[in-house]
C-alpha positions in Angstrom: 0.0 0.0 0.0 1.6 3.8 -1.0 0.8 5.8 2.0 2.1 9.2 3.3 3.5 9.2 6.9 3.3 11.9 8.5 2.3 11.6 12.1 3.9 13.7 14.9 4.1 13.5 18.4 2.4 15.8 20.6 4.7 15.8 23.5 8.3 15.8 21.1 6.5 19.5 19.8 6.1 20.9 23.4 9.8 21.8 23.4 9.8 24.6 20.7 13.4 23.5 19.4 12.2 20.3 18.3 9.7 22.2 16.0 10.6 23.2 12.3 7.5 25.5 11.5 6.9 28.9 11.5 5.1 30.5 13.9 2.8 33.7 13.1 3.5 36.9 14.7 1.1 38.0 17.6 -2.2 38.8 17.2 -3.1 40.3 20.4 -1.3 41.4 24.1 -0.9 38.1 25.4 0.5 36.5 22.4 -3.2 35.1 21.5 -5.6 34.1 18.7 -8.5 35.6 20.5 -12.2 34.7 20.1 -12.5 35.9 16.8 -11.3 32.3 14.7 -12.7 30.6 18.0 -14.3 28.2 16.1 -16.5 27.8 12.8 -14.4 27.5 9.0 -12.6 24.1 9.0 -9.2 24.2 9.4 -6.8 23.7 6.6 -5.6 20.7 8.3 -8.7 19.2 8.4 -8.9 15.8 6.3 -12.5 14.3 6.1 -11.0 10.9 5.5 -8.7 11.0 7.8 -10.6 12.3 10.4 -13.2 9.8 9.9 -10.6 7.0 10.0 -9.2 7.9 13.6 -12.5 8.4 15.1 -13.6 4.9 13.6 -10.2 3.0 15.1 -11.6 3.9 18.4 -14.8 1.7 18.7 -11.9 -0.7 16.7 -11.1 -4.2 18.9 -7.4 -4.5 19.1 -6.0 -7.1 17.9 -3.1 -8.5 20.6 -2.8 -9.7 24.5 -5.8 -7.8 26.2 -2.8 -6.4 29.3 -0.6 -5.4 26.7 -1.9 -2.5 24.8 1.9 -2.0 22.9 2.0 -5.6 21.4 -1.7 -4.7 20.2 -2.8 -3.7 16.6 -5.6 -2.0 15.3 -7.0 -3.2 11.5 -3.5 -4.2 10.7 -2.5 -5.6 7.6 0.4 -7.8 7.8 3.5 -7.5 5.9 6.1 -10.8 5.4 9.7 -9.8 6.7 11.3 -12.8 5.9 14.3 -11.0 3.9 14.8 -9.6 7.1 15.2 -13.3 8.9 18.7 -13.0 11.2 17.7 -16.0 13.4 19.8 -16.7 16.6 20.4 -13.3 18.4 23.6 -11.2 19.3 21.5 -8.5 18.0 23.1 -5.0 17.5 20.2 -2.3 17.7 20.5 1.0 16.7 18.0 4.0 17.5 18.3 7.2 16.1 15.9 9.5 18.7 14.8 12.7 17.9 15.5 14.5 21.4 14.6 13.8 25.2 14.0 17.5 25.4 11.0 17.0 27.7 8.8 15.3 29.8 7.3 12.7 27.9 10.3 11.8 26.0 12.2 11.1 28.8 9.6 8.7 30.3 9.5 7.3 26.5 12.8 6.7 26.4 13.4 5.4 30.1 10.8 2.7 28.6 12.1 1.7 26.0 15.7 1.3 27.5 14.0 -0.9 30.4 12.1 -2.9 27.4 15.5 -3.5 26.1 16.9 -4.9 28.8 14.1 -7.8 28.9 15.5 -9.1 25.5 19.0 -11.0 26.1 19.1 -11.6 22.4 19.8 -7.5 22.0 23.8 -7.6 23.3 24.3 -4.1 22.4 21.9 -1.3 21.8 23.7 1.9 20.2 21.7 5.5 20.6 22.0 8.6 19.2 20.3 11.5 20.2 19.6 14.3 17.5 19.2 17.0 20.5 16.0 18.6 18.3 18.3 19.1 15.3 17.5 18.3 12.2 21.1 17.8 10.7 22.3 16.4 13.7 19.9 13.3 13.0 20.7 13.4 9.5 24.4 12.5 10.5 23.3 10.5 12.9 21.5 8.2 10.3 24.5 8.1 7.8 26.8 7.3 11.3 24.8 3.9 11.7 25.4 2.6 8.4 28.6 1.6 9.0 28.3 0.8 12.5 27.0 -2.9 11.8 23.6 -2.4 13.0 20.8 -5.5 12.8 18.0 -3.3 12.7 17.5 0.8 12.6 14.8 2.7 14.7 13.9 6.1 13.9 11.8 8.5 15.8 12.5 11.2 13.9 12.8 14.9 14.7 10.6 16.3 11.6 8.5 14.7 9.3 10.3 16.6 5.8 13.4 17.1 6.2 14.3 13.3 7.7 12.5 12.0 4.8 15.7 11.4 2.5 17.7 10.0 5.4 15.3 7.2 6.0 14.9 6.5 2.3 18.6 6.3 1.8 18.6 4.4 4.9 15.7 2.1 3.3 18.1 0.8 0.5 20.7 -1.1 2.5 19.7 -4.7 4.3 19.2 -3.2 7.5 15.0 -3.1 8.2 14.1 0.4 9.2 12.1 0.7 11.7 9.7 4.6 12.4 7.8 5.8 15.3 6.5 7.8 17.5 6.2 10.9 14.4 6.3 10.1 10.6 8.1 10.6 7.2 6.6 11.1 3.7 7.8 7.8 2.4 6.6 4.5 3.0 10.2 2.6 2.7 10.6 1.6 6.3 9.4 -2.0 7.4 6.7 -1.0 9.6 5.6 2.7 11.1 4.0 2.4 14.7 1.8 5.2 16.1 -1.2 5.6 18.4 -4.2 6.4 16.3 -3.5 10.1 16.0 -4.4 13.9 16.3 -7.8 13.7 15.3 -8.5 10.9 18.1 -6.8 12.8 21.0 -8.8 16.6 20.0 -12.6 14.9 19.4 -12.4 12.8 22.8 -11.6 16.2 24.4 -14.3 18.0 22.7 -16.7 15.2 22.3 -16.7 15.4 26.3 -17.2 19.1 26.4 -19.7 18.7 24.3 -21.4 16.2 26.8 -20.7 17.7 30.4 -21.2 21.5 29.3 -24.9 23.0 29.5 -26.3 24.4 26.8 -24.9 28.1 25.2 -21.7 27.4 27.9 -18.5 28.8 27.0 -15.8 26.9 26.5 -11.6 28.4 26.0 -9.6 26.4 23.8 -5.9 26.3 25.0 -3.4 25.3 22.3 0.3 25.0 22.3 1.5 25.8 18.8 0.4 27.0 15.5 1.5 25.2 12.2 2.3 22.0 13.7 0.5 18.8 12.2 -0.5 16.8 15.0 -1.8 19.5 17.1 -3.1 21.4 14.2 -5.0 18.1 13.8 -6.1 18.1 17.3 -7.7 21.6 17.2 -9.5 20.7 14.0 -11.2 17.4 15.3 -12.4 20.0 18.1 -13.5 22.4 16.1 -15.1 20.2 13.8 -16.9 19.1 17.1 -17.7 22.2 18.6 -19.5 23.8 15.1 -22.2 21.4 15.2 -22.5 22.0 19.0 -24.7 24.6 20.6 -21.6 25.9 22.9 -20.0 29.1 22.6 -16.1 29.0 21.8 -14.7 32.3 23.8 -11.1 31.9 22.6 -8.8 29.9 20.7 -5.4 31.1 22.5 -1.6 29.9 22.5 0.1 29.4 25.4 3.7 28.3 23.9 3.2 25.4 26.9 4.3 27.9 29.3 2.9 27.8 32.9 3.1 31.7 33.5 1.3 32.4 30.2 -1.0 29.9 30.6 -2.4 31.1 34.0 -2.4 35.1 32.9 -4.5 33.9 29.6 -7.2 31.7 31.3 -7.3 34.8 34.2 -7.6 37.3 31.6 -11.0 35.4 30.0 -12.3 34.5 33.7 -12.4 38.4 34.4 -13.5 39.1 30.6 -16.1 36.8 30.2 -17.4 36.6 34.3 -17.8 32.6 34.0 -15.9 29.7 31.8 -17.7 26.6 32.1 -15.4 24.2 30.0 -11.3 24.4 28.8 -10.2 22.3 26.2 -6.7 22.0 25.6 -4.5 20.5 23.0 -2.3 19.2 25.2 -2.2 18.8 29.2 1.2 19.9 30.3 0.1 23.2 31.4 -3.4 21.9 32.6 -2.7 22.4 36.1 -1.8 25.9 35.6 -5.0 26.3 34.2 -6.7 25.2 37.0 -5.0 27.3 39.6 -5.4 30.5 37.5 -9.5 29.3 38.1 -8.5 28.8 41.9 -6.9 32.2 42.4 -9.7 33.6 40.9 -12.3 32.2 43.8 -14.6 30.7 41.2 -15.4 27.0 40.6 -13.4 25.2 38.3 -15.1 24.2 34.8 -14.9 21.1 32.6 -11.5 20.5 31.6 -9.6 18.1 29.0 -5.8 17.8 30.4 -3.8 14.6 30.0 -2.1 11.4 31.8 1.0 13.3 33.6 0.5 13.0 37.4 -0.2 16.6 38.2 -2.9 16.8 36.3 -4.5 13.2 37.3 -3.5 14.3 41.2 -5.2 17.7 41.0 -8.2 16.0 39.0 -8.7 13.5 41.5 -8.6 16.0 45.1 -10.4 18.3 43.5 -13.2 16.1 42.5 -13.2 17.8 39.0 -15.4 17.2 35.7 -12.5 15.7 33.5 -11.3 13.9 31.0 -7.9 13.1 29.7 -6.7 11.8 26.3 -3.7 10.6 25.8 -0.7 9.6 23.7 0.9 6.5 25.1 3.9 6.7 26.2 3.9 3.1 26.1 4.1 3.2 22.2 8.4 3.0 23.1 7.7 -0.3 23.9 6.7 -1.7 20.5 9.5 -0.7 18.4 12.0 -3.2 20.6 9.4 -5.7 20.1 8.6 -5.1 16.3 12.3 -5.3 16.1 12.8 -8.9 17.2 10.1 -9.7 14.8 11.4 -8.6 11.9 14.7 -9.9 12.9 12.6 -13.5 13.5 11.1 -13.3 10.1 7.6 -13.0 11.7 4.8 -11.0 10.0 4.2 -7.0 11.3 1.9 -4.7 10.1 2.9 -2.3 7.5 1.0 0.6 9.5 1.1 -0.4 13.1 -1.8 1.6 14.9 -1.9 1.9 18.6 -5.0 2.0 20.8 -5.1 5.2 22.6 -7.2 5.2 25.6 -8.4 8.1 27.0 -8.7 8.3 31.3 -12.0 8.6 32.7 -13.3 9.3 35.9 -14.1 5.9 36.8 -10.7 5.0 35.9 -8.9 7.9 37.3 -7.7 5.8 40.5 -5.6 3.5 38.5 -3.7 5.6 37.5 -2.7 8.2 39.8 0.7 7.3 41.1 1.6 9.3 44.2 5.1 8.0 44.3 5.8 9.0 41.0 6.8 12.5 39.6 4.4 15.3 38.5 5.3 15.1 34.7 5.4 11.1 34.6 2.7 9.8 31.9 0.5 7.4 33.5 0.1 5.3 30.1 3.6 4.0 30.5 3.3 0.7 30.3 6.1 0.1 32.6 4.3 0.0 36.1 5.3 -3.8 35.9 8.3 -4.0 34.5 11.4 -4.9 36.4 13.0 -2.5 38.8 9.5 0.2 38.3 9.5 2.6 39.7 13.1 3.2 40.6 14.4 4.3 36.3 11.5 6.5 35.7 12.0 8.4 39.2 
């Protein structure tokens, strides 16, 4: 099948150096979008088929161990690797990672480095770390090829611009293996994602939607213009919130910065004398959010956030209306494990889609982890993997 990859994680775009687009001046004081393109036109990013496709794989039954939502696949069509076959072990692996310039990388990563440990037939795993930098990575990928790896991995930093790397990478007998975000070629073995953009921004607004009365205004919080995955997010929403009844206040970017975050969601509390749902793009600043609602001695509203801890925590002793998508952090897992497939000669899928759960508040109690950090993503994976919690600490 000739597809397109271009999939982008959300939490690898936080960190502004790791992002390659441009971003439009300011429209307004505090760096904002303001009300006036709250919601209504679809967005250029907006793909009917697309759209329809992710909202479809989420009613989809995985296919895969029932506890083990990274060895799962969703609608997959299998693919034979038996070029591939290196039977025996003593395998060298190589991963080429875009940066572990935030949060969620970092728990990613810590993952997958515990994942490799459970596979003796791995003797030497080799990483590189592009550091957000596109021609780092580039070199990085020409490096391996005479480094005698069994296998590549590539999580690459952008989608464009790594394209020719991985294709040139493609044409030697080493599989190629992508994840996490996407490249505009379909040359590597397998690509493994969650289900997408699309996914994360309807189950935010689809709940919105649900717990906010009728004519209730809700402030969209975003990150970043111009990027894919959360342009895709914001369009799902939109898409979502035009056939609604619900007023959309403000569509405002907060660069993921605390500070920012609380002074914009302040500013619309004493604009707009009431806020009664906030959707976000992302959660990383959510419990800013919520504190700038606190300060301001007025109840807090319906809010989308996400799986890191502070959030969950502040969800959970609050006793708030809430919902969080997510993208898995467990998704480092399956590359190591596609790997020894490949390397096996056993089928993968060409496209391998991840389920991506979202928390809800009757499963909000598994997965707030006291012990663990504030910015540690519940949907790890790893709470039962050797030596947890002691790595990701």
């Amino acid at each position: 099948m000739n597809r397109k990859w271009s999939v982008v994680a959300v939490a690898g775009l936080l960190a502004m150096a790791g992002c390659s687009s441009d971003l439009p001046a300011d429209t307004g004081a505090t760096g904002t979008t303001g009300a006036s393109k709250a919601a209504g036109a679809k967005s250029e990013f907006f793909d009917q088929a697309e759209y329809e496709r992710q909202l479809k794989f989420r009613s989809t039954t995985a296919e895969g161990p029932a506890d083990k939502p990274w060895e799962q696949m969703l609608s997959p069509k299998l693919i034979d690797t038996a070029k591939f076959a290196k039977p025996g072990g003593n395998y060298h692996l190589c991963f080429s990672n875009a940066a572990v310039n935030n949060p969620w990388r970092q728990v990613g990563f810590t993952t997958m480095k515990e994942e490799v440990k459970l596979h003796p037939e791995i003797t030497k795993f080799t990483v590189l770390d592009a550091e957000g930098k596109d021609d780092k990575q580039i070199s990085d990928i020409q490096s391996f090829a005479s480094q005698g790896c069994s296998a590549l991995v590539v999580s690459p930093n952008t989608t464009a611009t790594l394209t020719p790397a991985i294709e040139a990478a493609c044409k030697t007998n080493v599989p190629v293996i992508v994840f996490d975000r996407g490249v505009n070629t379909s040359c590597p073995v397998t690509f493994i994602h969650p289900i997408g953009g699309f996914a994360f921004g309807a189950d935010g607004a689809e709940f919105l939607k649900e717990k906010v009365k009728s004519g209730g205004k809700v402030l969209a919080l975003r990150i970043l213009p111009g990027v894919d995955v959360l342009e895709q997010r914001w369009a799902a929403a939109n898409e979502i919130f035009s056939g609604s009844d619900l007023k959309i206040v403000g569509v405002e970017f907060t660069d993921g910065d605390a500070a920012k975050t609380k002074s914009i969601v302040n500013d619309y509390i004493q604009r707009e004398g009431q806020i009664d749902g906030v959707w976000m793009d992302a959660g990383a600043t959510a419990v800013a959010a919520v504190e700038a609602f606190q300060d301001a001695g007025v109840p807090i509203p319906a809010f989308v956030g996400e799986d890191q801890q502070d959030f969950l925590r502040t969800w959970a002793v609050e006793k708030m209306t809430a919902v969080a998508p997510t993208y898995p952090t467990y998704q480092w897992r399956t590359p190591v494990i596609a790997t020894l497939k490949i390397l096996n000669g056993q089928q993968v899928p060409q496209e391998w889609v991840l389920p991506q759960p979202k928390i809800t508040e009757d499963k909000l109690k598994n997965f707030v982890q006291q012990e663990m950090p504030p910015l540690h993503y519940a949907m790890c994976g790893c709470d039962f993997m050797p030596g947890y919690p002691a790595p990701w600490k």
